[in-house]
C-alpha positions in Angstrom: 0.0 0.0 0.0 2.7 2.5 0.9 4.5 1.6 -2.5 1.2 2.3 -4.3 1.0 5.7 -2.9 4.9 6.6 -3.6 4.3 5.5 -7.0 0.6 7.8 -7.5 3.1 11.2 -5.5 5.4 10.1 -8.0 3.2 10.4 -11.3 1.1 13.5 -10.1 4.7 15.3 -9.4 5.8 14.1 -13.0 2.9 15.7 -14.3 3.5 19.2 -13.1 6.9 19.2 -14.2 5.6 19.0 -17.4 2.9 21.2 -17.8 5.4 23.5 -16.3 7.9 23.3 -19.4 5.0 23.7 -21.8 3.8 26.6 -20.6 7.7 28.2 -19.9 8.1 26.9 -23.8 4.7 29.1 -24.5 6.2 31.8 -22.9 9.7 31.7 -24.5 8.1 32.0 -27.9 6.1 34.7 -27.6 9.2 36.5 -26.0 10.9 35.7 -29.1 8.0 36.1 -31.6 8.4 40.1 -30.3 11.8 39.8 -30.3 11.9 39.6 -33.7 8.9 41.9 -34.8 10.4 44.8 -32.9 14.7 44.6 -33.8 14.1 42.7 -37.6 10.3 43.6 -39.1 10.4 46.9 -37.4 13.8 47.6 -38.0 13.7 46.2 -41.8 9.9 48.4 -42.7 10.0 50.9 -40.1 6.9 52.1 -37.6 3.9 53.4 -39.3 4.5 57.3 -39.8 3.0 59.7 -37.1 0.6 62.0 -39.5 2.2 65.7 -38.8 -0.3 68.7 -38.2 0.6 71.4 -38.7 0.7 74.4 -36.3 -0.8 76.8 -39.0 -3.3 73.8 -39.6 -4.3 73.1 -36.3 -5.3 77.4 -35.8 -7.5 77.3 -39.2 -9.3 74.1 -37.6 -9.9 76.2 -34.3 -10.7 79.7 -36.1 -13.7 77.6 -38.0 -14.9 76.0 -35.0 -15.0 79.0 -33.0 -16.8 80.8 -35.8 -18.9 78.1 -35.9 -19.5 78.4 -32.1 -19.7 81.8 -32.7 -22.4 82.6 -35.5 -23.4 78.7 -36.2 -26.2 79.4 -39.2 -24.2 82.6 -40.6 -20.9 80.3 -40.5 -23.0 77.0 -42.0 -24.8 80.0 -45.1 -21.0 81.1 -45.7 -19.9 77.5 -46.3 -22.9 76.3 -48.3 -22.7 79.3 -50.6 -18.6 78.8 -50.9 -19.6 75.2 -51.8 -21.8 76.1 -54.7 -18.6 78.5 -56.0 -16.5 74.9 -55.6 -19.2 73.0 -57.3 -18.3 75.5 -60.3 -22.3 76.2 -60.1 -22.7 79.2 -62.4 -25.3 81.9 -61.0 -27.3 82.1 -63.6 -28.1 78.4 -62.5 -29.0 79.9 -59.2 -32.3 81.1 -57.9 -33.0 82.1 -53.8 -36.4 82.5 -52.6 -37.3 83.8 -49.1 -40.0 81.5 -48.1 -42.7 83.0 -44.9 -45.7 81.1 -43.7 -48.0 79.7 -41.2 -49.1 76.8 -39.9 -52.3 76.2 -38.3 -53.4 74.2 -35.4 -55.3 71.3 -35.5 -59.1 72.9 -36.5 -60.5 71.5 -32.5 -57.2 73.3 -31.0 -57.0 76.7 -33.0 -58.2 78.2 -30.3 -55.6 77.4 -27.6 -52.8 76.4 -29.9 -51.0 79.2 -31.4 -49.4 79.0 -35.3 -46.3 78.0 -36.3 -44.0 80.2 -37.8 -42.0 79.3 -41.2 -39.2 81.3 -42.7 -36.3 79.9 -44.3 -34.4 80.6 -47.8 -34.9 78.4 -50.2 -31.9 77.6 -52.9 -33.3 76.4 -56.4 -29.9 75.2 -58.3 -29.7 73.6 -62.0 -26.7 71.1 -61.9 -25.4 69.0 -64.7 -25.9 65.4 -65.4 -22.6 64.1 -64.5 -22.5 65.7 -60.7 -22.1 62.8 -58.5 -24.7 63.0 -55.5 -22.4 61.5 -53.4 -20.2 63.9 -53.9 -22.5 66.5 -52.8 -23.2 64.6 -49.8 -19.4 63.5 -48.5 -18.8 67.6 -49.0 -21.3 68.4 -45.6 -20.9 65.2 -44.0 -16.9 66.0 -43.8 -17.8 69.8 -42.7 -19.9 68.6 -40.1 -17.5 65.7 -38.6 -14.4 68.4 -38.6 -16.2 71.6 -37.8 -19.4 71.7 -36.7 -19.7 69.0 -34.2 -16.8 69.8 -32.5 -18.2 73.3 -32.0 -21.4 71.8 -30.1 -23.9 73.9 -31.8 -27.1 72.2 -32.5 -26.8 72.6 -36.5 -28.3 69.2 -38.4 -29.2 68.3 -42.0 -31.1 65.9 -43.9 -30.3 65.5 -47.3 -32.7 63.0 -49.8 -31.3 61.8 -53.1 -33.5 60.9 -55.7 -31.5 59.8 -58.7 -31.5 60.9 -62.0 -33.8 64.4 -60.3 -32.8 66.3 -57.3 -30.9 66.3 -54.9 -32.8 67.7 -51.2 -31.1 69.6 -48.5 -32.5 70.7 -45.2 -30.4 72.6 -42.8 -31.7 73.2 -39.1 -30.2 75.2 -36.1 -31.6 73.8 -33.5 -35.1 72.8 -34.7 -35.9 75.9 -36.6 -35.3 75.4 -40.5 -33.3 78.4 -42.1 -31.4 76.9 -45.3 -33.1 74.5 -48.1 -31.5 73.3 -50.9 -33.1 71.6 -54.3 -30.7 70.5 -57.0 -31.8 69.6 -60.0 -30.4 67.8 -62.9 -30.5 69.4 -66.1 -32.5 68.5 -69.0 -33.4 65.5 -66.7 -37.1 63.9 -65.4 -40.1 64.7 -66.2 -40.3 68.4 -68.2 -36.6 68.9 -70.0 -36.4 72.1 -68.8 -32.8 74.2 -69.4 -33.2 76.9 -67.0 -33.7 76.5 -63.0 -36.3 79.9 -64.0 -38.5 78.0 -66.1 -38.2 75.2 -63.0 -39.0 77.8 -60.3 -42.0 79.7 -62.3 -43.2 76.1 -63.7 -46.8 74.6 -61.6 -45.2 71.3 -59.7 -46.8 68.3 -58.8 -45.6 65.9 -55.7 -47.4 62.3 -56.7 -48.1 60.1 -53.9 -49.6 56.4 -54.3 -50.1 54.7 -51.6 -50.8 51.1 -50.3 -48.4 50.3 -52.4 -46.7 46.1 -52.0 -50.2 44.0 -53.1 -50.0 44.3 -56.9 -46.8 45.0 -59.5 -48.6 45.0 -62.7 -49.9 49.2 -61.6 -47.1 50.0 -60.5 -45.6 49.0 -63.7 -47.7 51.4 -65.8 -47.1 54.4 -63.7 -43.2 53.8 -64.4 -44.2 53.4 -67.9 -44.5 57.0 -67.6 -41.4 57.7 -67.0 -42.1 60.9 -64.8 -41.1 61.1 -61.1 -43.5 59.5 -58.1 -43.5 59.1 -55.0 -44.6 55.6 -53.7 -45.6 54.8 -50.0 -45.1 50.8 -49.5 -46.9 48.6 -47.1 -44.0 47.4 -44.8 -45.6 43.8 -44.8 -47.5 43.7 -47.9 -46.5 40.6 -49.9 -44.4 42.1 -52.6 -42.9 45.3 -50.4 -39.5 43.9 -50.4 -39.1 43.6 -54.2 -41.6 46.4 -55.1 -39.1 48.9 -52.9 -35.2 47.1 -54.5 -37.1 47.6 -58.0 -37.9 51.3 -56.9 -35.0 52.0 -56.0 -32.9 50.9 -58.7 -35.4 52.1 -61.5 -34.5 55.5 -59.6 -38.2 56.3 -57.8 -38.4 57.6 -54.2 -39.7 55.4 -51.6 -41.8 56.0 -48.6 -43.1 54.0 -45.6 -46.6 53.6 -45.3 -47.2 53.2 -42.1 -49.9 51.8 -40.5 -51.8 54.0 -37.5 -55.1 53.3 -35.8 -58.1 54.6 -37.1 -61.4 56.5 -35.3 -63.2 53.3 -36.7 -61.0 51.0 -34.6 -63.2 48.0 -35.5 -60.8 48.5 -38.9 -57.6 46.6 -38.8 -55.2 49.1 -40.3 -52.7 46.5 -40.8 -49.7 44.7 -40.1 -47.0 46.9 -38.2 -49.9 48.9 -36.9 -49.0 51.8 -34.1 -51.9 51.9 -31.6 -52.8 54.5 -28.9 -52.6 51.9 -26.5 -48.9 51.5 -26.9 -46.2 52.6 -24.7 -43.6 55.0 -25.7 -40.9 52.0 -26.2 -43.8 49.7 -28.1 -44.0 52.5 -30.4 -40.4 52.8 -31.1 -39.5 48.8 -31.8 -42.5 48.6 -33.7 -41.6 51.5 -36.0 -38.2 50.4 -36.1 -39.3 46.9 -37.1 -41.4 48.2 -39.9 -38.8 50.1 -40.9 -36.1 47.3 -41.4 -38.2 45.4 -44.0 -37.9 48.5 -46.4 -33.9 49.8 -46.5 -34.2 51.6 -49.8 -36.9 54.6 -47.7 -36.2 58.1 -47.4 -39.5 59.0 -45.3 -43.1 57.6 -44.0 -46.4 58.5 -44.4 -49.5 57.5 -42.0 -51.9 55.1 -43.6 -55.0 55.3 -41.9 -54.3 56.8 -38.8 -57.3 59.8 -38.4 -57.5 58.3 -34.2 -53.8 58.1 -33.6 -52.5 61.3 -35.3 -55.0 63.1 -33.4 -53.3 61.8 -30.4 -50.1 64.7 -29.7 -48.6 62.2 -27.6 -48.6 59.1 -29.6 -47.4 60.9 -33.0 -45.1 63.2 -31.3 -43.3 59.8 -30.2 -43.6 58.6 -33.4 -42.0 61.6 -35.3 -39.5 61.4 -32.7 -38.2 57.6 -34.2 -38.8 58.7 -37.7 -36.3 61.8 -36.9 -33.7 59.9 -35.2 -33.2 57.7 -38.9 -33.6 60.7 -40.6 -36.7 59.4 -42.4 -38.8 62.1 -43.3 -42.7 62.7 -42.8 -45.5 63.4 -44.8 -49.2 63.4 -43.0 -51.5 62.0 -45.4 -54.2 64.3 -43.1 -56.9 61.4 -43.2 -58.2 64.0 -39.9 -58.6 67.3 -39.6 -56.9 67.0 -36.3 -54.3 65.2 -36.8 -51.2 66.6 -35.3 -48.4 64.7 -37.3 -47.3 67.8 -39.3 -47.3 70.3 -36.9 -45.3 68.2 -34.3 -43.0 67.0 -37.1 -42.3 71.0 -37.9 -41.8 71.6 -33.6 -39.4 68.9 -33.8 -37.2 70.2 -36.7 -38.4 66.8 -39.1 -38.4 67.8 -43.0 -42.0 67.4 -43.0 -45.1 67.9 -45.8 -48.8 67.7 -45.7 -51.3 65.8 -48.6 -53.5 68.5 -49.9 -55.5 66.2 -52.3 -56.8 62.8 -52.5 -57.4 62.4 -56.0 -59.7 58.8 -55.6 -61.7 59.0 -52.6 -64.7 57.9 -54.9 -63.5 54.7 -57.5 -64.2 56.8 -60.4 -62.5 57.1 -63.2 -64.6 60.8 -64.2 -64.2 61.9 -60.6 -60.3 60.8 -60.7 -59.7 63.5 -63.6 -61.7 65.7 -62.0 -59.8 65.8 -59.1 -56.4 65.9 -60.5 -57.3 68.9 -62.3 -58.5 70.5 -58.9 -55.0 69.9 -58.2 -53.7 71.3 -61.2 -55.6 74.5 -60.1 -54.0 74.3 -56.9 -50.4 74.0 -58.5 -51.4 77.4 -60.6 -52.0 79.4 -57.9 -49.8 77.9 -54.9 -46.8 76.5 -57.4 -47.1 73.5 -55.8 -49.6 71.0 -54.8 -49.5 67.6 -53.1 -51.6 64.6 -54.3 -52.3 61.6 -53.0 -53.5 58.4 -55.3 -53.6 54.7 -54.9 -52.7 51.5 -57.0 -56.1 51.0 -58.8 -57.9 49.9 -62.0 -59.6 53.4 -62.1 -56.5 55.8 -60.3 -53.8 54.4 -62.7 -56.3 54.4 -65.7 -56.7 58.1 -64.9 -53.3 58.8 -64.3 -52.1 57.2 -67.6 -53.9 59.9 -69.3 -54.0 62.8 -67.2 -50.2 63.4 -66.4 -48.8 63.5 -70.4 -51.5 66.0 -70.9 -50.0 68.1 -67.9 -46.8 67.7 -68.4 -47.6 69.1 -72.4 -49.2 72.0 -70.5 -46.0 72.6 -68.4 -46.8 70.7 -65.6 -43.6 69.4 -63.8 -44.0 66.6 -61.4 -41.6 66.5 -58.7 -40.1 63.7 -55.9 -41.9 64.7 -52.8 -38.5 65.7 -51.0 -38.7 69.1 -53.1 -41.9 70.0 -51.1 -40.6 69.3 -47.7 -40.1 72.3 -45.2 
């Protein structure tokens, strides 16, 4: 027995000798591994090169973030303007328009709810055909990284590309818009036009069709037409995904329609529905979980909806996710009360609200009947939104109705051009 155990001492003391050499052989190696990485590789290619500021530099970089510390939208107006100069954008190609309105409360709230105040300047630029967007867009997203975020001023932008058309700048100071910027392409869309006056003075059309993701054969026509639409998908409509990828590469802006809870709240409005009786956090994953199924969107729209957008809280919180992806909003305004547009301005959103529904009656006499009332609108106001749907009767309308327009001098427009 006492042989038996000397032997058993004897094996476990054998075994830590060993484990001890493997791990001092471990140890040796990687001693000599960075040995030779730091007197041979290092010595041989030399350390990567320190990148040298300098001092003259580094006092530019600080003069331009104090200035914009300083006078943030002056500073940001400078730039922009300077950029255009870069951009070899000739003036003639150049048209500003001080923009000043109103917005109205909510018709049961105009008496304790007080306006809202608009005023911005509004940059209408004709830009060639071979302009990269991106380039246009990597131009303020490098100003912003090295300038204006380090100065802390609460300057944002929003900027919606819609190719082959126009390119859509918004620039905020805190959540007041001053600065908006439409380029368009030359000679390019819908109306061939040469001259950004002809595009200002020109009646403009923003096309909406919504409930879009059910059937692809209308939406096919209305490309047919080669003219630029705006189309608001279904985020779990059957064909959504490959409606929105076949949008986006035919060039065609993209919108989420968004189902919202309606007065009628024996109507289902859908799948991805907000309800009032979600929490603030409900609201958020469910919008962001909608959102996911379409990447190729630049904003939202509210289908359905006249009970929640009536309710300040539940849109506000809404608006609030929609801002943070810098989606922006348009309220279709299925109730006079809704709330979606003005909290969207408060909040500093690019924002828009529908002024027509061209096919509240299945019509195809009442269709053209409408979208001539909102021809009349885009004589007088210069700009008129519309809002359609993916129908025998809408698209049969439509197919015969916009060529006559655009013959008249109609141009139809992306809705990010009508955004404030």
């Amino acid at each position: 027995m006492l042989d038996l155990a000397k032997n058993k001492k004897g094996k476990n003391g054998g075994l830590k000798y060993k484990l001890f050499f493997i791990l001092a052989g471990f140890f040796i190696i990687i001693l000599f591994s960075v040995f030779i990485y730091k007197f041979f590789f290092l010595a041989q290619y030399g350390r990567p090169a320190k990148q040298y500021i300098s001092p003259e530099r580094l006092s530019r970089a600080a003069l331009k973030t104090a200035l914009y510390k300083k006078h943030p939208v002056k500073s940001l107006t400078g730039f922009f303007k300077k950029t255009l100069k870069d951009l070899d954008i000739p003036r003639r190609n150049i048209i500003v328009q001080h923009i000043a309105l109103s917005v109205k409360a909510p018709v049961n709230r105009q008496n304790d709810l007080k306006d809202i105040s608009i005023d911005f300047s509004k940059y209408n630029i004709l830009i060639s055909k071979g302009l990269d967007f991106n380039l246009i867009k990597n131009i303020f997203k490098s100003e912003f990284k090295k300038y204006i975020i380090p100065s802390k001023r609460p300057l944002s932008y929003y900027l919606y590309a819609v190719k082959h058309n126009s390119v859509c700048l918004y620039f905020y100071y805190k959540s007041h818009l001053f600065l908006k910027a439409v380029f368009i392409v030359k000679g390019q869309g819908n109306s061939g036009f040469n001259s950004i006056k002809q595009y200002v003075d020109s009646p403009k059309i923003a096309l909406d069709i919504d409930d879009v993701g059910y059937d692809k054969s209308f939406i096919n026509s209305l490309i047919s037409l080669r003219t630029p639409i705006t189309f608001a998908i279904f985020p779990y409509a059957p064909f959504s995904k490959q409606i929105d990828l076949m949008l986006h590469k035919a060039g065609y802006e993209t919108i989420m329609h968004t189902p919202m809870e309606p007065v009628n709240t024996a109507l289902f409005p859908g799948d991805g529905a907000l309800f009032i009786s979600m929490s603030k956090k409900e609201i958020r994953n469910k919008i962001l979980t909608d959102i996911s199924r379409l990447p190729f969107i630049d904003g939202a729209n509210n289908h359905e909806g006249s009970l929640f957008t009536s309710d300040k809280e539940k849109i506000c919180d809404s608006i609030s996710v929609f801002k943070k992806r810098g989606l922006f909003f348009m309220d279709s305004l299925t109730d006079s009360n809704s709330f979606a547009y003005r909290c969207a301005l408060k909040k500093g959103l690019p924002s828009a609200q529908r002024d027509v529904f061209i096919d509240d009656k299945p019509s195809v006499r009442y269709i053209k009947n409408q979208i001539k009332a909102a021809a009349a609108l885009a004589n007088t106001f210069k700009r008129v939104i519309v809002i359609g749907h993916p129908r025998q009767d809408t698209v049969a309308a439509l197919m015969k109705e916009i060529p006559e327009l655009k013959k008249e001098g109609y141009v139809f427009v992306p809705l990010c051009e009508f955004l404030r």
